[in-house]
C-alpha positions, 0 to 999 in steps of 0.5 A: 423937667420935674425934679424926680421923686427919688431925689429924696432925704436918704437920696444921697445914702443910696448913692453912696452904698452903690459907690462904695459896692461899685469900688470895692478895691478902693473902699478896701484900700480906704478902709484898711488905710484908715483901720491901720492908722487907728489901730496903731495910733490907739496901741501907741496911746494905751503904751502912752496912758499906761506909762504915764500912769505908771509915772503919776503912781510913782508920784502919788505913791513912792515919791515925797512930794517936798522935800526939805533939807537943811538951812544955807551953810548947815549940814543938818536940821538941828531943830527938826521937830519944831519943823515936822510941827510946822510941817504937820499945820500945813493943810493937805499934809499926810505924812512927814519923815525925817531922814538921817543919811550916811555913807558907810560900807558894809562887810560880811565875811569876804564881802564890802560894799559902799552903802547909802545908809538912811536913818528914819522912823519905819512907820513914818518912812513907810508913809512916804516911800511905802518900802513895807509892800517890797520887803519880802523877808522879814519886816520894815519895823524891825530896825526901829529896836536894836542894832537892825537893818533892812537891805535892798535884795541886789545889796544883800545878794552882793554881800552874799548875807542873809536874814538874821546873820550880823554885817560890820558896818563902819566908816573909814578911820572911824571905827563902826558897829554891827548890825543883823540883817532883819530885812530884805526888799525889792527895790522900787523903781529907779531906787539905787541898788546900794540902799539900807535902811536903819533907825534914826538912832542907829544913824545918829551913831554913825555920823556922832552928831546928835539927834539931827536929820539930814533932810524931812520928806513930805507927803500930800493928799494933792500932788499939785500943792508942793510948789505952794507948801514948799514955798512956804518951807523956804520962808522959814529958811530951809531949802524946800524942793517940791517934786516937780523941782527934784524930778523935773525929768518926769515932767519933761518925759511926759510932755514929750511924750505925749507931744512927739505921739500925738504929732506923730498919730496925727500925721499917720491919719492925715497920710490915711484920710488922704488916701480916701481923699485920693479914691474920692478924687477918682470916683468923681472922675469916673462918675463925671456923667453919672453926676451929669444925670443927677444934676440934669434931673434935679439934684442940686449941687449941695446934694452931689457935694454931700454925697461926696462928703457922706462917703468920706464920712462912711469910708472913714468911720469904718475903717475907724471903728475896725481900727478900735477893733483891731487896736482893743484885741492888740492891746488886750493881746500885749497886757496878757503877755505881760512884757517885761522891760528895764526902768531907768533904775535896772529894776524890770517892770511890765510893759504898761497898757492902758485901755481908755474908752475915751481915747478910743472914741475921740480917735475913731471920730478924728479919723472920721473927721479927717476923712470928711476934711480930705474929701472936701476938694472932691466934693466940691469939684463934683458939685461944680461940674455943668450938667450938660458936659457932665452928661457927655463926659 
């Protein structure tokens, strides 16, 4: 017998719109399966990209990116101006802050605190840790004129001082100094709660030995260069830390992160295209005489395998894209309500959702994919079936 005229290119497609209209509970089931695991898989990346952009922004915006401090057996760098010249004809260097630091207390009225005071140059300062976008009273370069200094707001709130009134700031069997109040910020994230800032002079008096820092931060136009510029530091006999040194838990965060999320999407999905593996598997069963006809009248058993493996594809791309769907409106819906959450500093920062069209897209395609690969044994197990004991079942 000839084979039929129907046996045509968009053969196997009819075929499977029938399927997929003849099992409506499955393909319900199949595409629901699938829709969810998109969805959360992409809720959990866009949680996932926007912690670590908020990470990487810490990074590239409030963090130095080497930091020196002083040579083996020196408390201070005596010599820091010859350095920062140093420093300053490194390429890709932008910005160098020296830092005098210093442990007093600080008393107003009833009040005490033990504070970590740091001595620096506001403008310089200002470059590195970008402190200015978080004083909400009065102003960063205040300090740099007089006997000033600029609080953190929870310190300032324990001291129960406002701006412009006068602390006494002293060290133990030391004597001490007045200071007025000539700022207040917000902490960063992560930053310790007992912070202040001063000028370098007004530090240089506390610790009474000179025009010497403790440590000189330094900031690059790229990241990824600190390892090789404080190599180059420590030639000169300094102790030179690049960020990735001083804050190895960022690196460690994000990559366990990024491992434990992508191990755990990926194992949802398989479990969901499995599923539409599990109603092809039923399909062929039921469609055993069906499949019998097809052969006997000319489908070859490529054309039945592809069948299988197109409605695999179909099931699979459109529960992916219903997915993206219901993953986009959930993660439009969390960005608007704007979830606070505490960082490991006690500040509270919003929940961070970023919405990435790349992720989105390589997701849909890999549920897609997975659901081609989960329906492979059914569809090779169709295309082996004889025709003759298809037909009689």
């Amino acid at each position: 017998m000839p084979a039929l005229p129907s046996i045509i290119p968009d053969f196997e497609f009819s075929v499977v719109m029938r399927h997929i209209a003849y099992k409506k509970r499955g393909t319900f089931l199949s595409v629901a399966a699938i829709a969810i695991a998109v969805a959360i898989s992409l809720i959990s990346v866009s949680m996932q990209d926007g912690f670590q952009g908020m990470l990487f922004d810490i990074i590239v915006e409030d963090l130095p990116h080497v930091t020196v401090t002083p040579r083996e057996g020196d408390d201070y760098i005596y010599l820091y101006k010859s350095l920062m010249d140093r420093i300053w004809s490194i390429p890709g260097v932008i910005a160098v802050s020296p830092s005098l630091g210093a442990e007093v207390t600080f008393t107003y009225k009833d009040n005490v605190e033990s504070v970590a005071l740091s001595g620096a140059n506001p403008a310089d300062v200002d470059k590195i840790y970008h402190i200015g976008k978080y004083v909400f009273q009065g102003d960063l370069s205040s300090i740099q004129n007089g006997k000033k200094v600029v609080l953190g707001e929870k310190l300032a709130d324990r001291l129960k001082v406002k701006l412009g009134q006068t602390i006494f700031a002293g060290i133990p069997d030391e004597g001490g100094s007045s200071l007025v109040v000539s700022g207040i910020f917000r902490l960063p994230t992560g930053w310790p709660e007992n912070i202040a800032f001063v000028s370098l002079s007004t530090a240089g008096d506390f610790s009474g030995k000179g025009d010497v820092v403790s440590s000189v931060d330094v900031k690059l136009e790229d990241v990824y260069l600190a390892d090789g510029v404080a190599a180059n530091l420590q030639g000169y006999g300094y102790k030179a830390q690049s960020w990735q040194t001083l804050y190895p838990e960022i690196l460690k965060t994000l990559a366990i992160e990024q491992f434990q999320n992508r191990l755990i999407m990926l194992l949802i999905m398989i479990i969901a295209a499995f599923g539409i593996g599990s109603v092809m598997y039923m399909l062929v069963n039921e469609k055993t005489s069906e499949i019998g006809m097809f052969m006997a009248m000319g489908a070859s058993g490529k054309k039945i395998r592809n069948i299988f493996l197109m409605e695999s594809a179909i099931l699979g791309l459109m529960g992916g894209l219903l997915g993206a769907v219901l993953g986009l409106v959930i993660a439009l819906y969390l960005q608007s309500l704007e979830i606070k959450m505490e960082a490991p500093g006690g500040q509270d920062i919003t929940l961070p959702v970023v919405i990435n069209a790349g992720s989105f897209l390589t997701i849909v395609l890999v549920a897609a994919a997975l659901s081609v690969i989960a329906g492979m044994y059914p569809a090779w197990k169709a295309s082996r079936l004889d025709p003759a004991q298809a037909i009689n079942g």
